[in-house]
C-alpha distance (Angstrom), angle and dihedral (degrees) to the residues before:
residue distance angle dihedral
X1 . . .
X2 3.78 . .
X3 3.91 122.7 .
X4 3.55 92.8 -97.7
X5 4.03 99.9 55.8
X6 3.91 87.5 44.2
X7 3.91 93.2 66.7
X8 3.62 95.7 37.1
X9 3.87 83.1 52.0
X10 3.71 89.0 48.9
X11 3.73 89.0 50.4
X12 3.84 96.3 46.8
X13 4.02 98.7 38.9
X14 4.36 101.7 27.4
X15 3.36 106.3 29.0
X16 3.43 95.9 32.4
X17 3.99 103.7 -132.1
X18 4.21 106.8 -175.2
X19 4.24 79.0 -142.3
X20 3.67 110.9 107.2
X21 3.72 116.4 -124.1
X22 3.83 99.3 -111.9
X23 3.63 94.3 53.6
X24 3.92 97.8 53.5
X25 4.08 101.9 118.4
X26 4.02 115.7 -154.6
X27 3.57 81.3 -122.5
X28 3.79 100.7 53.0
X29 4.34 114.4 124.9
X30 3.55 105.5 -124.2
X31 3.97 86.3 -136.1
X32 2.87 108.4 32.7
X33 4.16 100.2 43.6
X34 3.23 98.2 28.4
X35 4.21 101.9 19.4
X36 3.70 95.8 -136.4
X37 3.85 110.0 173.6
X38 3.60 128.3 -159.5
X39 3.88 96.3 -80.5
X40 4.14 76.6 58.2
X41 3.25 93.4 50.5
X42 3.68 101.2 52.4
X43 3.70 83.8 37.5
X44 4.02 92.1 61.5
X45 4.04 87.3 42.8
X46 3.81 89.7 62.2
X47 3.30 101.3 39.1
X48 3.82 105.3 49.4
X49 3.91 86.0 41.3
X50 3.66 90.2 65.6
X51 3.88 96.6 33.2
X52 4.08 87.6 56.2
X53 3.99 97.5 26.4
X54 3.66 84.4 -123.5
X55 4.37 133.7 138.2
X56 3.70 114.1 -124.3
X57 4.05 106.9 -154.2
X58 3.72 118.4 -132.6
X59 3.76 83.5 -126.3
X60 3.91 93.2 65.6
X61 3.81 94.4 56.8
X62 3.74 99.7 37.2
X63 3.59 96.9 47.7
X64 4.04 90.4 56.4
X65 3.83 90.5 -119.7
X66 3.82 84.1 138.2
X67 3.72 103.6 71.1
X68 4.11 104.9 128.1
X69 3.61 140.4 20.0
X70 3.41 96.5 -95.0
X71 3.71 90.5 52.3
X72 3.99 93.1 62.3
X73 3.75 89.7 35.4
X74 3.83 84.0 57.3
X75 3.87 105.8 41.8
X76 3.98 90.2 44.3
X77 4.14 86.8 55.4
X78 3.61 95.3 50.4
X79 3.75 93.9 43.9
X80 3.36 85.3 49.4
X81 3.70 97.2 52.7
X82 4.39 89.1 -128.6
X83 3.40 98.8 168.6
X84 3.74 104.5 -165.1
X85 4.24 136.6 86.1
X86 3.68 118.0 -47.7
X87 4.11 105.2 -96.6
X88 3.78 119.6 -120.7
X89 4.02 137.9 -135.2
């Protein structure tokens, strides 16, 4: 499972989005597509820092830098040092 299916799984299956998985766009807003809250956020945080043995700074949530898919998908493959082409929807 590539980087990108793992967070939309964590979206689907932890933080319960209602989207289904094939419809998640790299450009989706986590609130308002999906309406995560904070609880979501923090949720997502966990989750993909375990799923990609990875540490989320404080910095990356507060400062809204998470906004969209694609935004998670890339902070999670930088922290994680994936060194190949950015996935696609």
């Amino acid at each position: 499972m590539n980087s990108l299916q793992t967070v939309k799984r964590i979206l689907h299956s932890e933080v319960l989005v209602e989207v289904p998985i094939d419809q998640m766009q790299l450009d989706d807003d986590l609130r308002e597509s999906y309406g995560m809250d904070s609880l979501g956020f923090v949720e997502l945080r966990v989750q993909c820092e375990e799923a990609f043995g990875i540490s989320i700074p404080d910095e990356a949530i507060a400062a809204g830098q998470l906004s969209t898919l694609g935004d998670v998908l890339a902070l999670v493959e930088r922290l994680s040092g994936a060194d190949h082409p950015p996935a696609t929807a």
